[in-house]
SERO-4910 file (N, C-alpha, C, O; in steps of 0.05 Angstrom, whole numbers):
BEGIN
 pado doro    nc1    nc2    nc3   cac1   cac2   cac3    cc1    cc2    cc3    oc1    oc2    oc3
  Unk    A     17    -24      0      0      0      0     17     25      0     40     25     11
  Unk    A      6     48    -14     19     67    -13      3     90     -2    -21     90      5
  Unk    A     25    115      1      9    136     17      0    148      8     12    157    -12
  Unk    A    -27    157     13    -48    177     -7    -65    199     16    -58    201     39
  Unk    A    -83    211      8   -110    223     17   -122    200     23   -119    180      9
  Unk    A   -135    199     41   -166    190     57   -180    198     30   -172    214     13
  Unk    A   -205    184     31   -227    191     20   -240    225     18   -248    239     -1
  Unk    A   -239    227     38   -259    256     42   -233    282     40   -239    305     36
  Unk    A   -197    272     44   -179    289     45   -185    314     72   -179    338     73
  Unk    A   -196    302     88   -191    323    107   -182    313    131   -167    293    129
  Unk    A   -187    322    151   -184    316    182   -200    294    197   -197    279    215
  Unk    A   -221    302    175   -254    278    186   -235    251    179   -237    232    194
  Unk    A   -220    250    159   -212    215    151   -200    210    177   -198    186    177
  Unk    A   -192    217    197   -181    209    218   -209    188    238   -225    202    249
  Unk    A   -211    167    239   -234    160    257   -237    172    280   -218    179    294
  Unk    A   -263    178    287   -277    190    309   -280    214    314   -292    223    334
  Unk    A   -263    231    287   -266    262    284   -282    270    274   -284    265    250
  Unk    A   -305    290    288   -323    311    263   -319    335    264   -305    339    284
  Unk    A   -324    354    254   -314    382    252   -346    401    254   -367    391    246
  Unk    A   -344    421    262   -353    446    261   -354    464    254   -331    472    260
  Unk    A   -367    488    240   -358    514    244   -386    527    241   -405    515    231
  Unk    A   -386    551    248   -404    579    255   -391    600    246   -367    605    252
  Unk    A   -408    619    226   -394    643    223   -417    664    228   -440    658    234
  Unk    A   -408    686    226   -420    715    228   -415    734    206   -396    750    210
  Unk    A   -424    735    189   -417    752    162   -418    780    167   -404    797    155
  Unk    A   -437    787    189   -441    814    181   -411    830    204   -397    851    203
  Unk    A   -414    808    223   -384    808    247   -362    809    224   -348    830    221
  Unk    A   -359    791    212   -336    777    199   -314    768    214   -292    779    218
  Unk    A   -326    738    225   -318    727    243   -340    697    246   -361    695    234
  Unk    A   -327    677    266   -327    647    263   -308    645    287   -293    658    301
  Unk    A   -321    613    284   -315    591    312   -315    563    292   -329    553    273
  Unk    A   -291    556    308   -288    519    293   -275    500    307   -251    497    313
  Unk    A   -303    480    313   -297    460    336   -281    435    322   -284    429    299
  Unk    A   -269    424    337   -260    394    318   -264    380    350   -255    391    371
  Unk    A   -285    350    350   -298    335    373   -287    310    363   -294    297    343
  Unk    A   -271    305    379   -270    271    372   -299    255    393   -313    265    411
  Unk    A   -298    228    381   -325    220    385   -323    208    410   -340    200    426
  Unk    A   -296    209    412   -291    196    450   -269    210    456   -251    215    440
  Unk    A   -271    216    480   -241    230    494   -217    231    489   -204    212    497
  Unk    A   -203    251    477   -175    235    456   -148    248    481   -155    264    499
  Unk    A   -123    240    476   -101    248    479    -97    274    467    -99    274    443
  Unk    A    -92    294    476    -79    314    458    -47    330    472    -28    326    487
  Unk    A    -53    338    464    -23    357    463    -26    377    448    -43    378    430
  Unk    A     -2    408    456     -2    431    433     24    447    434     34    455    455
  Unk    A     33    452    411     59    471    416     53    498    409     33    505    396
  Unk    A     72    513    418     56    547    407     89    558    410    105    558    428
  Unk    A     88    573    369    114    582    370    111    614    357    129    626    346
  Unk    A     86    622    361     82    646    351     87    673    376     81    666    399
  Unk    A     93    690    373    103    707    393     75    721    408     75    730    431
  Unk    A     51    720    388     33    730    398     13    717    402     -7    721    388
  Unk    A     13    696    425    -12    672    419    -36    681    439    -30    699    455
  Unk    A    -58    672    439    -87    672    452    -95    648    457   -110    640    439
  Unk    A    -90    633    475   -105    607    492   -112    610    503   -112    632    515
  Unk    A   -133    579    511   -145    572    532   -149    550    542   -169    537    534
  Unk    A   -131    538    561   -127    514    575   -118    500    563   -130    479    557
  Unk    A    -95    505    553    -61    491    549    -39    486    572    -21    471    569
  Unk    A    -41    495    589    -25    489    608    -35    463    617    -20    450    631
  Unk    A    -63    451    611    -75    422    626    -60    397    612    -56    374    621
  Unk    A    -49    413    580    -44    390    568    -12    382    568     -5    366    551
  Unk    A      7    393    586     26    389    596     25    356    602      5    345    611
  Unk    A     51    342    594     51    313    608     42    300    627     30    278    628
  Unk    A     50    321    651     59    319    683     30    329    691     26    330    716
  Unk    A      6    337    675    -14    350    690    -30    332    688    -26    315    670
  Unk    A    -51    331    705    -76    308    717    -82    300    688    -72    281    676
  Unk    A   -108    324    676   -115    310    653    -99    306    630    -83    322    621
  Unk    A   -103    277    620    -92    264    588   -109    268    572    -97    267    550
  Unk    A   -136    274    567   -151    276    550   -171    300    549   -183    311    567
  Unk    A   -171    304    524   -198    329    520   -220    316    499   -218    297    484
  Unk    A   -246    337    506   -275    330    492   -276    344    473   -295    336    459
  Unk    A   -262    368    461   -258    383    451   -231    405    441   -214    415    455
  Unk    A   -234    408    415   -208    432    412   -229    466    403   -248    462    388
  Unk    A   -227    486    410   -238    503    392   -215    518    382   -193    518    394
  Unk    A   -220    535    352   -217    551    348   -227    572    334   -244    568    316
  Unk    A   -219    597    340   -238    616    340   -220    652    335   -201    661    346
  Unk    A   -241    665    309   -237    689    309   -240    702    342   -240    690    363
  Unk    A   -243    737    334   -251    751    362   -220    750    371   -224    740    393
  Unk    A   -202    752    371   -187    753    392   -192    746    424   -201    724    430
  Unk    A   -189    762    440   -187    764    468   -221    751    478   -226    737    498
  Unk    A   -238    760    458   -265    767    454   -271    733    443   -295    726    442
  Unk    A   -257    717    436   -265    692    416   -261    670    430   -272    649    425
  Unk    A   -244    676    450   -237    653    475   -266    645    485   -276    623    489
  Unk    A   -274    665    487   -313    644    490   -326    635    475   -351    631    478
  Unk    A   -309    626    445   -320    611    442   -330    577    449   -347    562    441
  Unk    A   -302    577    472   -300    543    478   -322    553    501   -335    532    501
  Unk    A   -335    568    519   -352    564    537   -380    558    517   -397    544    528
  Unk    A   -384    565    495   -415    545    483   -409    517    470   -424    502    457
  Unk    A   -380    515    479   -376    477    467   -375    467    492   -384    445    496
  Unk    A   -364    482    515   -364    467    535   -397    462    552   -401    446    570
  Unk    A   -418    480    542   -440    482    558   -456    459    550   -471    447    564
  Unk    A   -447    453    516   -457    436    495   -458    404    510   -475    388    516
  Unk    A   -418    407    513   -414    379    518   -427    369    550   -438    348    556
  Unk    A   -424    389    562   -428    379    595   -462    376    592   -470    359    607
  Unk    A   -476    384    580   -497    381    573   -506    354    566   -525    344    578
  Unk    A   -492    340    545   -495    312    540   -480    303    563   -478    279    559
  Unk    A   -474    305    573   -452    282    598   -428    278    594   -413    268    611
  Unk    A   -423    285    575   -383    288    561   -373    310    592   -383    327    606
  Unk    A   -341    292    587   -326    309    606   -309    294    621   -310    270    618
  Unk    A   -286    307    644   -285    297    663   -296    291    691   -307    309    704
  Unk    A   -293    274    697   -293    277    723   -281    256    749   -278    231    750
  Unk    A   -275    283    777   -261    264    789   -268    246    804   -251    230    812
  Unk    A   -301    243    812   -318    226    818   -340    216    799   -350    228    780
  Unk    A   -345    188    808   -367    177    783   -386    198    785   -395    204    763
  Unk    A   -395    213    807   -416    224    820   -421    254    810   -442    266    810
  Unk    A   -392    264    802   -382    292    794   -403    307    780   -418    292    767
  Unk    A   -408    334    778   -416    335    747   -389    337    735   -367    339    746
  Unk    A   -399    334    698   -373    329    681   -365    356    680   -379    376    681
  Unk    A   -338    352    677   -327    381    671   -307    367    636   -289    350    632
  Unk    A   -321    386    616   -313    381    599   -290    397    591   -288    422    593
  Unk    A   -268    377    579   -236    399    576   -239    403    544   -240    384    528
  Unk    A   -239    433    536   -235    438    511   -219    467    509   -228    489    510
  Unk    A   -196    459    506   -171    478    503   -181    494    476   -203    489    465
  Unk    A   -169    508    470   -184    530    455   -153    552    442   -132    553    455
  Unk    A   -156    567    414   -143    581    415   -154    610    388   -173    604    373
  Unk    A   -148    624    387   -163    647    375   -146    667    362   -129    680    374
  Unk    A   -152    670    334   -130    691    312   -150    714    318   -172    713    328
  Unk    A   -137    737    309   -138    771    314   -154    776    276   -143    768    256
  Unk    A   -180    791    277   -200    796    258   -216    820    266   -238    823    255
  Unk    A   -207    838    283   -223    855    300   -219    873    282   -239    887    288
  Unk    A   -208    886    262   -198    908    240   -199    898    216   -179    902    202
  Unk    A   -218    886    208   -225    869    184   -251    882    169   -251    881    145
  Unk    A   -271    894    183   -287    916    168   -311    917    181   -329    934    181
  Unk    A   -306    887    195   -329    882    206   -348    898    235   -342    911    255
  Unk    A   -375    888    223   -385    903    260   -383    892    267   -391    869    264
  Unk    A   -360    907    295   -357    896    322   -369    911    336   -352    918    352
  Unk    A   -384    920    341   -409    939    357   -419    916    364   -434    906    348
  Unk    A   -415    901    385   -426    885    402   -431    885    427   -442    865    437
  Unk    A   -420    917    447   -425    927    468   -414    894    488   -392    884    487
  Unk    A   -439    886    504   -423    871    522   -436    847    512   -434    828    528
  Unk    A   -448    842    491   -445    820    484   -437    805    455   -449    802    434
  Unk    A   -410    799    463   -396    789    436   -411    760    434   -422    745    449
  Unk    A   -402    763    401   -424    732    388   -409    701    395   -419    680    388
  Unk    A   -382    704    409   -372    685    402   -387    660    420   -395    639    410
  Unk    A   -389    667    444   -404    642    457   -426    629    439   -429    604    438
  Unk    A   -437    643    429   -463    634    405   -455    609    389   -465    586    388
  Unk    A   -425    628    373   -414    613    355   -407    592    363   -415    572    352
  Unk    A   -389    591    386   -390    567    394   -409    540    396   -407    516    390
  Unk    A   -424    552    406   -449    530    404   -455    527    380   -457    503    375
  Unk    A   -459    539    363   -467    538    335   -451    523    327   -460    500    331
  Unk    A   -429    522    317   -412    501    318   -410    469    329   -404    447    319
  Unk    A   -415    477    347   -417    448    364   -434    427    350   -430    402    348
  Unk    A   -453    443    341   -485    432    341   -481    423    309   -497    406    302
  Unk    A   -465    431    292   -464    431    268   -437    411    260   -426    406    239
  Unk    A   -432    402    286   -405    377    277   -413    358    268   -431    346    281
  Unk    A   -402    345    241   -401    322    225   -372    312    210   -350    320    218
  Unk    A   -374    302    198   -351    294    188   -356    305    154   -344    293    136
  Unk    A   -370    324    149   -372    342    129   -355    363    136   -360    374    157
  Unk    A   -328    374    120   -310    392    140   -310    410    117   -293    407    100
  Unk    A   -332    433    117   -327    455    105   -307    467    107   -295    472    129
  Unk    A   -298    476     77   -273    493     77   -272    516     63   -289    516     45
  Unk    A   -260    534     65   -247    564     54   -265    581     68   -282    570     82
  Unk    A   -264    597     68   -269    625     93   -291    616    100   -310    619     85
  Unk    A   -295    600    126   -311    589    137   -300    590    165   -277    597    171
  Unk    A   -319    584    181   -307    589    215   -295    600    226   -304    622    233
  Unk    A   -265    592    235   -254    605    253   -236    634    227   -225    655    231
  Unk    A   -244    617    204   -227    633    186   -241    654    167   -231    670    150
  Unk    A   -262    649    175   -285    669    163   -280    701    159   -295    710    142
  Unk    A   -260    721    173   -246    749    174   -211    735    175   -196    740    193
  Unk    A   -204    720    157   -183    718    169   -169    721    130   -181    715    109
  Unk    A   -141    733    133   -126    746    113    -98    721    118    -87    713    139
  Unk    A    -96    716     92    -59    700     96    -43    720     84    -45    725     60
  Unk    A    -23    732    101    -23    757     83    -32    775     69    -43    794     80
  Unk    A    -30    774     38    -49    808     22    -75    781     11    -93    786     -5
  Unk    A    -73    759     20   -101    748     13   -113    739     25   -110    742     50
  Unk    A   -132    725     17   -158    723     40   -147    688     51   -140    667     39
  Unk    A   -149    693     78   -148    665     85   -165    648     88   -184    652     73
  Unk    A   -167    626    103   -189    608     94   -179    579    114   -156    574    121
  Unk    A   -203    565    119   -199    540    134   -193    514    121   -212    501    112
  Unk    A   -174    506    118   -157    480    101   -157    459    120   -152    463    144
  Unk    A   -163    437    110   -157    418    114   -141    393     89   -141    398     65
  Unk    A   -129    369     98   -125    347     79   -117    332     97   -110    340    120
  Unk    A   -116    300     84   -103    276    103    -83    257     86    -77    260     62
  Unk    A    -76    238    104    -59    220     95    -63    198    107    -65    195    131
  Unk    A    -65    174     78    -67    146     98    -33    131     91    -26    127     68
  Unk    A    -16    123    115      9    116    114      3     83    102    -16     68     99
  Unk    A     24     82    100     29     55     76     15     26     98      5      5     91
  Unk    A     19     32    116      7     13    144    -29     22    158    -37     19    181
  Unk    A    -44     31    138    -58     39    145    -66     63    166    -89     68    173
  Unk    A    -42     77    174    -54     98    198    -65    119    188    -62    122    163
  Unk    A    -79    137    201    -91    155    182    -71    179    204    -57    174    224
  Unk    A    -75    204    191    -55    238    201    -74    249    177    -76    245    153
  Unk    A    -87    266    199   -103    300    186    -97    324    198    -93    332    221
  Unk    A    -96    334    176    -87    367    198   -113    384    179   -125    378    158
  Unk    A   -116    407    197   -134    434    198   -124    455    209   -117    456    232
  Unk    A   -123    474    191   -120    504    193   -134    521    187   -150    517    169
  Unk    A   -133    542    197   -148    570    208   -131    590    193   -127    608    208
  Unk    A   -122    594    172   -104    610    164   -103    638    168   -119    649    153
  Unk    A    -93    653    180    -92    691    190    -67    700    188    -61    722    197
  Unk    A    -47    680    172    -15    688    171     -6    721    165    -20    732    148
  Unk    A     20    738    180     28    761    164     44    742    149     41    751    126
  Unk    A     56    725    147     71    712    126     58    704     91     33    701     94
  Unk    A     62    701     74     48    706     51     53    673     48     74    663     54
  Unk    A     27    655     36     33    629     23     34    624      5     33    600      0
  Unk    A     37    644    -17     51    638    -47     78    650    -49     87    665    -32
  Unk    A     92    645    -71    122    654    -76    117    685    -94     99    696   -107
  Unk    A    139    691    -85    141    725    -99    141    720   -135    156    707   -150
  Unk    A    113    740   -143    106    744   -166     97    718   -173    101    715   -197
  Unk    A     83    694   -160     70    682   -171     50    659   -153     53    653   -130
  Unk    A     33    649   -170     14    638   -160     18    609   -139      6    601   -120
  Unk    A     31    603   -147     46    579   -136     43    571   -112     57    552   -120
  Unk    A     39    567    -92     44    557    -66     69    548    -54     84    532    -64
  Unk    A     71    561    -27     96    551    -21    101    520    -21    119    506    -28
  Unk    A     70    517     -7     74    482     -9     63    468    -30     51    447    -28
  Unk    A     68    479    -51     70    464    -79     84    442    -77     70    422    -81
  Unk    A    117    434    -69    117    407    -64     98    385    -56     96    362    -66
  Unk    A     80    398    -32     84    368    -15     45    367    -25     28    354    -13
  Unk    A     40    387    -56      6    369    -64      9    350    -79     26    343    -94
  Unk    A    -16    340    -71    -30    308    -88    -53    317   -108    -75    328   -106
  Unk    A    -37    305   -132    -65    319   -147    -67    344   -156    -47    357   -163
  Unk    A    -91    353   -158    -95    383   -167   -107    393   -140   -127    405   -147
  Unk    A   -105    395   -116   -116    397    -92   -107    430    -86   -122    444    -72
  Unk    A    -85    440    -97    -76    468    -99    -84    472   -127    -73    494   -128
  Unk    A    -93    470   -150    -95    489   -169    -67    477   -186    -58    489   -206
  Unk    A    -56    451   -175    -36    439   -199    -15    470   -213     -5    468   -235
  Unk    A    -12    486   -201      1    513   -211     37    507   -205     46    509   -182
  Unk    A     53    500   -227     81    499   -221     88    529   -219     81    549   -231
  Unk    A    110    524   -195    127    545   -185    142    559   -200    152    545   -217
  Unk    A    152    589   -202    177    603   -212    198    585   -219    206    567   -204
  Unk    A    207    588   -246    232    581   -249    265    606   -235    289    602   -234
  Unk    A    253    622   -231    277    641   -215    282    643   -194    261    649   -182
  Unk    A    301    640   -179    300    640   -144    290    659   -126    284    680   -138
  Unk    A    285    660   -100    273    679    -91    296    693    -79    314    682    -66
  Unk    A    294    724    -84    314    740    -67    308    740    -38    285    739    -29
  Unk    A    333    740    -20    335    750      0    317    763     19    329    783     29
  Unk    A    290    761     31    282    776     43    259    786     24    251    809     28
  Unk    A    254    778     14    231    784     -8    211    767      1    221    744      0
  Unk    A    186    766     11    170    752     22    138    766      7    118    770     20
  Unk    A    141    772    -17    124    769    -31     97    790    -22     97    815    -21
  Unk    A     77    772    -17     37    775     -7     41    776     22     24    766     35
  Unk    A     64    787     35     65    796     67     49    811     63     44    824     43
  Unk    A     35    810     93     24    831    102     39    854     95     58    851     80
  Unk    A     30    892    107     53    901    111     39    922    126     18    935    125
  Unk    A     66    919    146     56    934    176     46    920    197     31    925    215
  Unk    A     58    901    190     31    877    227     41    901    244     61    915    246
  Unk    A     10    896    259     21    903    285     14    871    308      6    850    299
  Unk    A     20    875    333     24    860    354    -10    845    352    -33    854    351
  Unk    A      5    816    350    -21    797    369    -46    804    344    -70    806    348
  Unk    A    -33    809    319    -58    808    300    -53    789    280    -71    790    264
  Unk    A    -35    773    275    -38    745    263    -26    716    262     -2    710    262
  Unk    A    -46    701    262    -47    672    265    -51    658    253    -71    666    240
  Unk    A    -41    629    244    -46    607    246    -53    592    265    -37    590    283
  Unk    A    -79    578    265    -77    560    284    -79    527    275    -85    525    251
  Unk    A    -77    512    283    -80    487    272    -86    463    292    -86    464    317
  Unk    A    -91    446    280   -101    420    295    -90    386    284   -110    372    284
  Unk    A    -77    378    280    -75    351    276    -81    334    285    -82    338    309
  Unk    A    -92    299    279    -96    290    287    -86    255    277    -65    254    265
  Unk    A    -92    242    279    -86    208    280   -102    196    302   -113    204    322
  Unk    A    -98    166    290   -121    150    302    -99    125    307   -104    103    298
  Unk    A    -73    132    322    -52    121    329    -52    127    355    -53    150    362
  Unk    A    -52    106    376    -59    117    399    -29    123    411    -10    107    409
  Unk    A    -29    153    426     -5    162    432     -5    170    461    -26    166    471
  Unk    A     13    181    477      7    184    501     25    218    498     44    229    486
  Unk    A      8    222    515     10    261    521     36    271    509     38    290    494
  Unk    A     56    256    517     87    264    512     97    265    474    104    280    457
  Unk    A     91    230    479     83    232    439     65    247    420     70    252    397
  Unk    A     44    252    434     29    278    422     43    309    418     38    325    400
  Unk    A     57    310    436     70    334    435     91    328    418     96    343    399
  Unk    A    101    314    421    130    312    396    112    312    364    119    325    344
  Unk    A     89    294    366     77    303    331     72    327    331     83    343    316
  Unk    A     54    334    347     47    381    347     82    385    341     91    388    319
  Unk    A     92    384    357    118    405    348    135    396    326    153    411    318
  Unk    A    132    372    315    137    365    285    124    376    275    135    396    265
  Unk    A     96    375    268     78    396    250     79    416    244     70    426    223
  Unk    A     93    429    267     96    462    261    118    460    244    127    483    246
  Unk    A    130    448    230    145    461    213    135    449    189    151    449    170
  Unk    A    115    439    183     85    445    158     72    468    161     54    472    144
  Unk    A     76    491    183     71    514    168     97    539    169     93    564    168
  Unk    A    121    527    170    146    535    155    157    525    129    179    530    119
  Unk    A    130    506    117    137    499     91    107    511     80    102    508     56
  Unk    A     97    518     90     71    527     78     67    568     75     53    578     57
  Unk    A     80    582     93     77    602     98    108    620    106    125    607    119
  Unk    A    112    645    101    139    657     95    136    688    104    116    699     94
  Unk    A    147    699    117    159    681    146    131    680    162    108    689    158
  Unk    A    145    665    185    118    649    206    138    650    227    162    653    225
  Unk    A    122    646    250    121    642    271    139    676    290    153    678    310
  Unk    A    130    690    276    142    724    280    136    729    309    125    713    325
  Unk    A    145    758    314    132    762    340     96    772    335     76    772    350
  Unk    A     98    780    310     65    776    311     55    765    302     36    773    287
  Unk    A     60    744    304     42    712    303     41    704    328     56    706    348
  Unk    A      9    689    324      1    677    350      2    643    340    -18    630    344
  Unk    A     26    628    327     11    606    311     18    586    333     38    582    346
  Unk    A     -2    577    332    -15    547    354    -22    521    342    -44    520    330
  Unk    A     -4    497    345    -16    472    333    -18    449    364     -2    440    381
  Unk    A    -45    446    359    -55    432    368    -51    387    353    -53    381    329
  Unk    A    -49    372    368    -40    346    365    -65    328    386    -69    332    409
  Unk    A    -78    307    369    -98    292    374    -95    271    374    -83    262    354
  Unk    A   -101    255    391    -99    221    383   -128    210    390   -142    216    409
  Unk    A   -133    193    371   -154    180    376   -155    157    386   -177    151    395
  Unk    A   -141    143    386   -123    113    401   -143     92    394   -153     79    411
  Unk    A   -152     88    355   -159     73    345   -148     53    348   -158     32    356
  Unk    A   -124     55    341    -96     39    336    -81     41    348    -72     61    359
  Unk    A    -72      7    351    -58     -3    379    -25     12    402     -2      7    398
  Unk    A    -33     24    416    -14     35    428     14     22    426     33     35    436
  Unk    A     20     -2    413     48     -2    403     59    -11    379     79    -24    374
  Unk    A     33      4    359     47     13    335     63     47    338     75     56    319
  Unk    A     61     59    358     77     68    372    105     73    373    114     88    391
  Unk    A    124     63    354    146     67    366    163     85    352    158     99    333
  Unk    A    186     81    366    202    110    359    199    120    322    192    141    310
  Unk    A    207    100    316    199    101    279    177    103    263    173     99    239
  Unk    A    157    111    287    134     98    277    122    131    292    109    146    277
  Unk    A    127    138    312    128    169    317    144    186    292    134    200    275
  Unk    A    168    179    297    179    195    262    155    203    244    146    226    245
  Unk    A    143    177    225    133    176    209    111    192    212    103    205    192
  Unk    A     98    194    236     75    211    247     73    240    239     59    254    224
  Unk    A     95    243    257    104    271    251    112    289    230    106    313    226
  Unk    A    126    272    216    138    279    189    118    284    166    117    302    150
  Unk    A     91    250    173     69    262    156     51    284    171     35    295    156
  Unk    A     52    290    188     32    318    204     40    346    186     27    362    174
  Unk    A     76    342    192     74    372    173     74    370    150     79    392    141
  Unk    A     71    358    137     67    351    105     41    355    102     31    373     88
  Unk    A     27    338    116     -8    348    117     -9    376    127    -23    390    113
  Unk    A      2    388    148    -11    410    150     -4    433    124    -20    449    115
  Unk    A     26    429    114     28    442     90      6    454     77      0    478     73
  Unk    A     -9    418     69    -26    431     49    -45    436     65    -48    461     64
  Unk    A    -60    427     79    -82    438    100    -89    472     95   -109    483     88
  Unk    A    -58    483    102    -48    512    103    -64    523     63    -84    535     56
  Unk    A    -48    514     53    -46    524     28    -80    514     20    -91    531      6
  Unk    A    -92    496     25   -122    493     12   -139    509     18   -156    519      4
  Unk    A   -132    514     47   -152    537     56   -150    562     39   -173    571     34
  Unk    A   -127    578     27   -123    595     16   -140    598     -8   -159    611    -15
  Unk    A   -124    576    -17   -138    563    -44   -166    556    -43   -172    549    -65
  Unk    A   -187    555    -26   -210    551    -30   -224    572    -16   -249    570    -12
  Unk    A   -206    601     -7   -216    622      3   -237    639    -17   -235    638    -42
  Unk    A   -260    655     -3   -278    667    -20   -276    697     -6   -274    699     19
  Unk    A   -277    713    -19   -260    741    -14   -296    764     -8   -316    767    -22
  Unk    A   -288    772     13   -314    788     30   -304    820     15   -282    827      8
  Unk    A   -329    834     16   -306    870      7   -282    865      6   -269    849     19
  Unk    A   -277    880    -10   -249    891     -3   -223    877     -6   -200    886    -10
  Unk    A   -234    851     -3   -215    830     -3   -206    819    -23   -221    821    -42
  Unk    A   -183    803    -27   -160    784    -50   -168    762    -45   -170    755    -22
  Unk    A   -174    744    -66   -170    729    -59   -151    699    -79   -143    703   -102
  Unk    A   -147    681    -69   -119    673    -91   -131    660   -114   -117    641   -121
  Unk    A   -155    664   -133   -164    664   -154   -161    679   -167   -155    675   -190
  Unk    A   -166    708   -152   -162    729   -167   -134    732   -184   -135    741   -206
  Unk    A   -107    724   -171    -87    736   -174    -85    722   -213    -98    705   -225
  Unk    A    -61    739   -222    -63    736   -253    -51    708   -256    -41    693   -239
  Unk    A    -58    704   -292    -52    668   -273    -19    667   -288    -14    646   -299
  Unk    A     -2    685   -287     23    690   -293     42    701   -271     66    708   -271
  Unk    A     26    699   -254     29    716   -228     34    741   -222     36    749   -198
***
């Protein structure tokens, strides 16, 4: 067997994953849940200078809980972190959660993290009540393993650079059957095509025509030339966030070594990344389909190595399947000469 896409090419091919999202058009702004169908392992690394979480420190090795009911992510900035309080009202609602007595109520763990869209055009005239708790729920309620993509959810106000960003996903099934999906939220100041052309950075690592089949520049890139940058970030206004997953059962520590492999699928996907104003956050899932000692050291490699490869394109589809609000670019538009 060889390595390909899952069927559906997203995150859903991972067993027991369904996805979410909620947007606000007139906000311009979104929430996007990813629920595994039973309590998974996770883990997350965060190498962006300007990040926005919520309840990442639980998923430390050494801390009580190993598992979450939930990941969100979410526009709003500061303001979008609620969106995990309408997944968590959702889940504790059905009986999902932890707890430290049979007797407990559940306390459901859904770590959470949120890109900067507040200067996007949108009304934010929301006085004291921002929509994100809404969205959240809205989301929740709308998870399947149907995983809408391009400016949808969390990515719904969100720019990859001078274009419009967008929510990507794709998967991979390894030659041994495991499955690795990644999902992104794309809000990069880093640009994901190459200077003066259409191309994608992670034009290597597609299958198919899944990017638009568009070959790269034959001329090298200069020095410091970073193309569809933003220009002018300021602080804590852009992100990637992301999520991977597998149905390889891993334990907290191995989860974290695939997240922090992944992140450098969006150092092959996006230019430059991980700045001081980036907030980019990858999140790492296990679903522990598969037997805890297919597991091993070589077998983590392979994990990882396919996470950032998937998230690559994850990164770049979202782009590529972005739909441009006012005002906005989007990577259709650009000439097709670049």
């Amino acid at each position: 067997m060889t390595a390909g896409p899952g069927p559906l090419n997203t995150i859903a091919d991972v067993a027991g994953i369904r996805v979410g999202s909620a947007e606000d058009l007139r906000v311009r702004t979104g929430a996007t849940v990813i629920v595994p169908s039973d309590r998974a392992v996770a883990a997350v690394d965060v190498r962006g200078g300007g990040p926005g979480t919520r309840e990442t420190d639980l998923l430390a090795a050494e801390n009580l809980v190993d598992a979450v009911d939930a990941i969100v992510l979410s526009g709003g900035s500061v303001y979008g972190l609620a969106a995990g309080d309408g997944v968590v009202a959702a889940l504790g609602a059905a009986g999902r959660g932890f707890r430290l007595l049979p007797s407990s109520v559940p306390a459901p763990i859904v770590p959470g993290a949120i890109l900067f869209d507040l200067v996007n055009g949108g009304d934010k005239r929301w006085g004291a009540e921002p929509p994100y708790r809404r969205l959240g729920a809205e989301a929740m309620a709308t998870a399947s393993h149907d995983v809408r993509l391009g400016s949808v959810g969390a990515a719904t106000g969100a720019m990859a650079g001078g274009l419009k960003g967008g929510l990507g996903s794709a998967s991979l099934v390894l030659p041994d059957g495991a499955v690795v999906g990644a999902l992104a939220a794309v809000n990069s100041f880093g640009s994901v095509v190459m200077p003066g052309s259409r191309a994608f950075w992670a034009w290597p690592f597609e299958i198919g025509d899944e990017l638009g089949a568009v070959a790269p520049p034959t001329q090298r890139v200069a020095p410091l030339d970073w193309g569809l940058a933003k220009i002018n970030p300021g602080p804590r206004t852009n992100t990637t966030l992301a999520v991977v997953a597998t149905d390889v059962a891993l334990t907290p520590a191995q989860a974290r070594r695939v997240a922090m492999m992944a992140q450098n699928g969006l150092a092959r996907a996006i230019r430059p990344v991980h700045a001081p104003t980036d907030g980019d956050v990858v999140f790492a899932l296990s679903t522990g389909v598969r037997p805890l000692d297919s597991a091993t050291p070589a077998m983590l490699t392979m994990l990882g190595a396919a996470a950032a490869d998937v998230l690559a394109r994850a990164v770049a589809r979202g782009v590529y399947l972005a739909t441009p609000l006012a005002g906005e670019t989007c990577w259709r538009e650009l000439p097709a000469d670049g």
